[in-house]
N, C-alpha and C positions, 0 to 999 in steps of 0.2 A: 293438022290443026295446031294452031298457035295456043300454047300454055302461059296463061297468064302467071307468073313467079307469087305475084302482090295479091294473089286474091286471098281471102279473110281464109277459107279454107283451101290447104293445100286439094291438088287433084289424089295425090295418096293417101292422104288421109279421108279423104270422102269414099276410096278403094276400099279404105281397113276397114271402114264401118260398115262397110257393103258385106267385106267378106265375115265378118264377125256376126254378123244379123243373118246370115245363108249358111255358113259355115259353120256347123259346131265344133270340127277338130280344130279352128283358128282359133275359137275361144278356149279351150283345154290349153294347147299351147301357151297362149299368153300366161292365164293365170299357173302354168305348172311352170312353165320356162323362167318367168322374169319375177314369180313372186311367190313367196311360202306360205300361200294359202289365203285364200278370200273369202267373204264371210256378206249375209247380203238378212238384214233384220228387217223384222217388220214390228215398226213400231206401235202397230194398235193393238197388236197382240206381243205385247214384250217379252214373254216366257218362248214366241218361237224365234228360229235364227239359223239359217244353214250357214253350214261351216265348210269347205272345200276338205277334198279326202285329207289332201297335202298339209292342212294343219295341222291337223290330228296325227299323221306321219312324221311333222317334226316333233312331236312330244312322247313319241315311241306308242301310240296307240294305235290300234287297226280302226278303221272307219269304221265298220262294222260294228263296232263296241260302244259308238257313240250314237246318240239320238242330236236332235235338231233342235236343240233348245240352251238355252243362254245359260242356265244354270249348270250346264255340262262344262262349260270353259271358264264359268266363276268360280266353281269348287276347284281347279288348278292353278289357276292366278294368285298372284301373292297380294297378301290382303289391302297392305298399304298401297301397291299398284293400281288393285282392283279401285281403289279410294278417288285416286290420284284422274283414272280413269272414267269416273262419274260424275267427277267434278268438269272435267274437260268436256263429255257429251253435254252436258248440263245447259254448259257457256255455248257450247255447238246448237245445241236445240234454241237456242236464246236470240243467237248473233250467229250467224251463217259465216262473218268476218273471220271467229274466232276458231283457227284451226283443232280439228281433235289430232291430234298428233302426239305419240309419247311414246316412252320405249319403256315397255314393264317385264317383268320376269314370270316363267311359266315353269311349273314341278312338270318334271317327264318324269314317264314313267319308272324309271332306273334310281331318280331322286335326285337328280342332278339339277340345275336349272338352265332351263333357254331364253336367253333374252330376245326381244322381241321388239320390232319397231311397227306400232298399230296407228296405221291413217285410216279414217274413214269421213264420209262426206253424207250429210243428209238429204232423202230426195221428198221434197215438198210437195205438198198442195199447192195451188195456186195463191190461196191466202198467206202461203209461207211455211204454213203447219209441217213438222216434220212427219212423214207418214212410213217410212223406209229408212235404211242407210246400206251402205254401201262399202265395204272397208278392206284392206290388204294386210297381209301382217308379212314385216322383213326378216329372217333370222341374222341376229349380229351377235351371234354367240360369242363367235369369236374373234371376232373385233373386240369384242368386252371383254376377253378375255387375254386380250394381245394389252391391252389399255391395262388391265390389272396387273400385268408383268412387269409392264413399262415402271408403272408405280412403285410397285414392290422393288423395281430396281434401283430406281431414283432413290426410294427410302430408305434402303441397302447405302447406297454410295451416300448419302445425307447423313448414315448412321458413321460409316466408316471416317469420315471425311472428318466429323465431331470429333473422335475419339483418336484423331490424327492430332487435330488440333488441341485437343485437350494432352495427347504425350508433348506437344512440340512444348506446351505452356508450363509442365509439370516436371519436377525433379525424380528421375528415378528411384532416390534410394529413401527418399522420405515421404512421397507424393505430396511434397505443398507444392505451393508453384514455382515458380526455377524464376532466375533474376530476369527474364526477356519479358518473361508477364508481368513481375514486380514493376518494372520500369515502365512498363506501357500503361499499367493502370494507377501507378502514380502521378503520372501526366494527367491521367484522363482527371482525377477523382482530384489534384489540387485545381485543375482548370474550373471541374463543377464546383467546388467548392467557393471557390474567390468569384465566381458568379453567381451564384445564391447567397454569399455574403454568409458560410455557414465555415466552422472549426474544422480543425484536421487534423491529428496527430500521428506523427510515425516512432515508430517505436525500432531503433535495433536493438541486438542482442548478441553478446557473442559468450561459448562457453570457456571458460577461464580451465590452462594450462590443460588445455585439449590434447598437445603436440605430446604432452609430459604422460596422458592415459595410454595415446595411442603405441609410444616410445614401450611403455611398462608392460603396459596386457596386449597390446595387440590390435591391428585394424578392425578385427570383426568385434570386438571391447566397442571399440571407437562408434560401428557404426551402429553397435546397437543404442549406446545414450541417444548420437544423433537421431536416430530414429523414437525412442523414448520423449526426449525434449519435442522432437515434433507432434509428437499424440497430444505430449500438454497443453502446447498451444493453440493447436486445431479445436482437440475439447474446452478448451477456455474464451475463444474467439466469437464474437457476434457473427451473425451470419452476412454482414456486409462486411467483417472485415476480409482484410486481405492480408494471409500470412505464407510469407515464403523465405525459402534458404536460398541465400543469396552470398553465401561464400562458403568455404570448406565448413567452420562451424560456427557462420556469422547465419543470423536469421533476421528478419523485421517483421513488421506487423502494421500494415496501412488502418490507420479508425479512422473512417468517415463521422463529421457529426459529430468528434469528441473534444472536448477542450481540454486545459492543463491539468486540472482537477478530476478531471474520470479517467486522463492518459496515465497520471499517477497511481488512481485506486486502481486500473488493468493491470497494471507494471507490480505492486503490492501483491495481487491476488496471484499473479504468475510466480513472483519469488516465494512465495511461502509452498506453492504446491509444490517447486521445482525440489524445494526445502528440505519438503516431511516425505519427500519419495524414500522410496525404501531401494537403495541403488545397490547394485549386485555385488559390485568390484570397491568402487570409493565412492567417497561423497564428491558431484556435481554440485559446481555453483555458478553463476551467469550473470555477467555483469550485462547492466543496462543503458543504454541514451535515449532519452524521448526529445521531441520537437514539436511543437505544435502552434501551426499558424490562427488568426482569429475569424479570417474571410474577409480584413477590411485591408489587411497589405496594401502596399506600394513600390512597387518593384522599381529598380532601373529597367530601362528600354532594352538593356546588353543583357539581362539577367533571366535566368527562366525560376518560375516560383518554387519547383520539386525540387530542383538543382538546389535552393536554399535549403530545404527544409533536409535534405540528406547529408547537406554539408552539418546546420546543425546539431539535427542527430549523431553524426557522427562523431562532433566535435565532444558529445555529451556521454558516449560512450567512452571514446577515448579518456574521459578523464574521470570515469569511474573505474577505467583499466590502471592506471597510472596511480591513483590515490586507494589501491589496494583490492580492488575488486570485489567482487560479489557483494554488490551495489545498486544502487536505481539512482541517476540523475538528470535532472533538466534542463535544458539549451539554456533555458529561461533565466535559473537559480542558479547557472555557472557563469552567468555572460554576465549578471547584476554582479558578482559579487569580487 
């Protein structure tokens, strides 16, 4: 007999129906072999609902302990599931299009949870009326819990990966940020700047006859000011600035957003704290340069905007170094005059 390949039903699967309507061990097989347990409700009586031995077996329960009723496997579902799940039969009762399909979580009995993946299908009346349903449940335990490892690793390596990049950005011995950061967020923060047409001030700083402390008392003298002066400036800084040590005892201080006039009062309020410290060995003092562009510049084509603004900080440092130090001066008020 010639087998038609194309016909609507295959000839084994008109077999499988055969044997599964003749057959009751075909039917046990199927639902125990390929699925964690089937479930077959009758919806004109809602409180009834058989549940296959095997589901009750993945939740650590004996069949035996369980009755045939819907509120057996609602008291174990997790609430927002169970929600999740009513809303979906709901759209299922409504629209036959609209899959009931969802993976919710189940308390076993040890306390643990089983995840679970629940299809089921309604079997109508001729008018459409849902009068039965029909439904499987998959365990993907651990699948979900192979996916939760994954996560936890990724946010492991996400976390590691951070805190790489935060040592690579930061000075060991004072934790501001080391000059690679300094420079990069200089660039970034005069480029925004000269494109929202907004103020910038840089502020350096360097501590006066640092060489002459470290020479007298000793490196660990030395690196406890450095480390002193950097508290000051951390605690004194806006939370947009940016302050970092950017050479042995040279430090700067990016202000976004600030003009001449608040670069000044910052620079004031830093020299007086630096001041009235109460310093261990000698008296600290800090000479200072600020610079600050308006956001309306005009560069040459050959020029990069930072490259200015460090050149003139620098130049304003330098000549509070030179006209006696322990000082505050501006690019601005040394280039006029």
């Amino acid at each position: 007999m010639k087998i038609n390949m194309s016909d609507k039903d295959h000839y084994l699967e008109s077999e499988l129906y055969d044997l599964v309507k003749k057959e009751q061990s075909i039917f046990d097989f199927l639902h125990e072999g390929s699925l964690d347990g089937i479930w077959y409700w009758d919806l004109q009586n809602i409180e009834n609902e058989w549940m296959s031995p095997r589901f009750w077996e993945l939740l650590g329960h004996s069949p035996e302990e369980k009755q045939h009723l819907a509120s057996e496997w609602q008291d174990l579902i997790d609430p927002a599931d169970l929600q999740l799940a009513i809303v979906n039969f709901n759209k299922h009762c409504e629209d036959p299009k609209h899959l009931y399909d969802q993976v919710v979580r189940y308390k076993h009995k040890d306390g643990s949870s089983v995840w679970v993946r629940c299809r089921g299908v309604a079997i109508r009346e001729q008018s459409g009326k849902p009068i039965r349903m029909l439904g499987a449940h998959t365990d993907i335990t651990q699948l979900k819990l192979a996916e939760q490892k994954i996560a936890e690793q990724q946010a492991e390596l996400i976390r590691l990966n951070n805190e790489l990049k935060a040592l690579a950005a930061t000075d060991a011995l004072t934790s501001l940020s080391n000059r690679r950061f300094f420079d990069e967020q200089l660039t970034y923060l005069v480029n925004s700047a000269l494109r929202n047409k907004q103020p910038l001030s840089l502020i350096m700083l360097d501590i006066d006859k640092f060489k002459e402390c470290n020479d007298m008392y000793g490196h660990f003298e030395g690196d406890c000011i450095l480390k002193t002066v950097s508290s000051i400036l951390s605690a004194s800084a806006r939370e947009t600035d940016i302050v970092a040590r950017i050479g042995g005892e040279e430090f700067a201080i990016i202000l976004p957003a600030c003009n001449k006039l608040d670069s000044e009062i910052a620079c004031e309020r830093l020299y007086y704290t630096i001041q009235n410290h109460n310093w261990s060995k000698r008296k600290v003092t800090i000479s200072f340069g600020v610079a600050t562009m308006s956001g309306n510049e005009n560069f040459k084509a050959n020029s990069t905007p930072w490259g200015n603004i460090i050149i003139d900080a620098d130049k304003a440092l330098y000549f509070s170094k030179r006209n006696g130090r322990d000082q505050i001066n501006h690019f601005d008020d040394i280039h006029k005059s």
